[in-house]
BATIMI-993852 format. One record per residue (C-alpha): x, y, z; residue number from 1; residue in one letter. Coordinates in steps of 0.05 Angstrom, whole numbers. Example, Ala and Ser with C-alpha at 12.3 -4.5 7.8 and 13.67 -1.06 7.14 Angstrom:
BATIMI-993852
KERO        u        v        w     k   r
KERO      246      -90      156     1   A
KERO      273      -21      143     2   S
***
This chain:
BATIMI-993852
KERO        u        v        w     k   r
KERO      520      184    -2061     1   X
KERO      517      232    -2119     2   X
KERO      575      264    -2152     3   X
KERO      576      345    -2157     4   X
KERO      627      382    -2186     5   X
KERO      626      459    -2150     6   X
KERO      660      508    -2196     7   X
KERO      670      584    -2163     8   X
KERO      716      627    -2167     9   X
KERO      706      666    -2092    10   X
KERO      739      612    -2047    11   X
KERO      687      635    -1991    12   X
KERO      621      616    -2025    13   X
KERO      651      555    -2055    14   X
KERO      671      523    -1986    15   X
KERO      598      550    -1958    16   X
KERO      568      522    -2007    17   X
KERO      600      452    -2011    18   X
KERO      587      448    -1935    19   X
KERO      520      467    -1947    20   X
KERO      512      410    -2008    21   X
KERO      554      348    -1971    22   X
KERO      512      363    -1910    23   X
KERO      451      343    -1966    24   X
KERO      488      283    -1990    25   X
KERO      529      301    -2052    26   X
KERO      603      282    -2050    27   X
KERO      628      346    -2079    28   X
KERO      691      359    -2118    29   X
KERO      709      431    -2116    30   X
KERO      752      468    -2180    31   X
KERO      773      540    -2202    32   X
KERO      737      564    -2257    33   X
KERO      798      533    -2305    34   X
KERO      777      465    -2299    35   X
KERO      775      422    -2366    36   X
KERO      723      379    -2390    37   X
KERO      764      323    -2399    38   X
KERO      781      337    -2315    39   X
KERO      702      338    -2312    40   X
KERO      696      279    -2343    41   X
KERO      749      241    -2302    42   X
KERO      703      251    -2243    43   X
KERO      646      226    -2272    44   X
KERO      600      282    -2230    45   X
KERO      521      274    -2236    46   X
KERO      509      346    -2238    47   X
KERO      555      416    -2244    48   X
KERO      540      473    -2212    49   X
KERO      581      528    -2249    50   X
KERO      585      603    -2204    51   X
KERO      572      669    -2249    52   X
KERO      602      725    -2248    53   X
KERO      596      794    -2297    54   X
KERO      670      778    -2306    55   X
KERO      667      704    -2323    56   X
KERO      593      686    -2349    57   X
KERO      620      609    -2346    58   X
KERO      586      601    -2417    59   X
KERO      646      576    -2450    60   X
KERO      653      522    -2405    61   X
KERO      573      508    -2406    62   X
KERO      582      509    -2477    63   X
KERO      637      467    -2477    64   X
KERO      613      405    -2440    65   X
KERO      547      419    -2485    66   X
KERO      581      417    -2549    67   X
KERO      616      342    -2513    68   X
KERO      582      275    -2530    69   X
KERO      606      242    -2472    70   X
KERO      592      307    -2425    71   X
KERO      526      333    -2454    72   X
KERO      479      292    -2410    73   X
KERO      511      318    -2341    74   X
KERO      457      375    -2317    75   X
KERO      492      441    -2310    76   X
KERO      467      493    -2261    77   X
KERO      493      567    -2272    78   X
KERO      486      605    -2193    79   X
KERO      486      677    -2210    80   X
KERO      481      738    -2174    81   X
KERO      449      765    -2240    82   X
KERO      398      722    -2256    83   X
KERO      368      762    -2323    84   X
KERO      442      767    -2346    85   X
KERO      456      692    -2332    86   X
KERO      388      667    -2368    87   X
KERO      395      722    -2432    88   X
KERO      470      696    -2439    89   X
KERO      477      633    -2427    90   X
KERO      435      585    -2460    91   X
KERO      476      514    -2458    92   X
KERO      455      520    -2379    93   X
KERO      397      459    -2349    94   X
KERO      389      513    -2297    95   X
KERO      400      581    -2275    96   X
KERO      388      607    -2203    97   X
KERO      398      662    -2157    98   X
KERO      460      681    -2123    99   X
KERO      453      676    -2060   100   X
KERO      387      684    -2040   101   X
KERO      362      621    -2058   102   X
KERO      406      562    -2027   103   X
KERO      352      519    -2014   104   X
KERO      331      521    -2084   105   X
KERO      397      503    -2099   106   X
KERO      402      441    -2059   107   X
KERO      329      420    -2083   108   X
KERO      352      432    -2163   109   X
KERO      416      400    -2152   110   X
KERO      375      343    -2124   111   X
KERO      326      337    -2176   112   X
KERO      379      333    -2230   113   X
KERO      425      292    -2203   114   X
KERO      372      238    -2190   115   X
KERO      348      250    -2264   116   X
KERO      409      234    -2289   117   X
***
């Protein structure tokens, strides 16, 4: 089983959404937005998925486990209700995809990375 760490702030989407990901197979380990990489890297996930807000663009954390030897390799997937705003700004992102139109595309990206990596 594959190890996804779900990082969102609204406490509503993040429980849909790890419902919607376990039911596809990824154990899922669910944080605030003030996680650490070091806490990220005690999990040992196989991919992130990192929720964007205009408030919090989740690029310092993106950035973050980027700039990381040991976390650079995990694929990080920025879900976005702006999806211009999220690809323009944030650049240290694998993936960036629509919030929250596009679940399936979700589960099928967070699929393809995990496996990748």
């Amino acid at each position: 089983m594959k190890k996804l760490i779900l990082i969102e702030e609204d406490t509503d989407v993040r429980e849909m959404l790890a419902f919607v990901l376990e039911n596809n197979g990824f154990e899922i380990s669910r944080a605030a937005k003030d996680i650490t990489v070091d806490e990220i890297l005690t999990i040992k996930p196989h991919v992130i998925i990192v929720g964007y807000s205009a408030i919090d663009p989740a690029n310092d954390l993106a950035e973050a486990l980027k700039a990381n030897d040991l976390s650079n390799l995990i694929p990080v997937i920025i879900y976005s209700p702006n999806l211009d705003a999220a690809t323009a700004i944030n650049k240290y992102a694998d993936a960036v995809i629509a919030k929250p139109d596009e679940l399936d595309d979700l589960v099928y990206l967070a699929n393809r990375l995990a496996y990748k990596n």
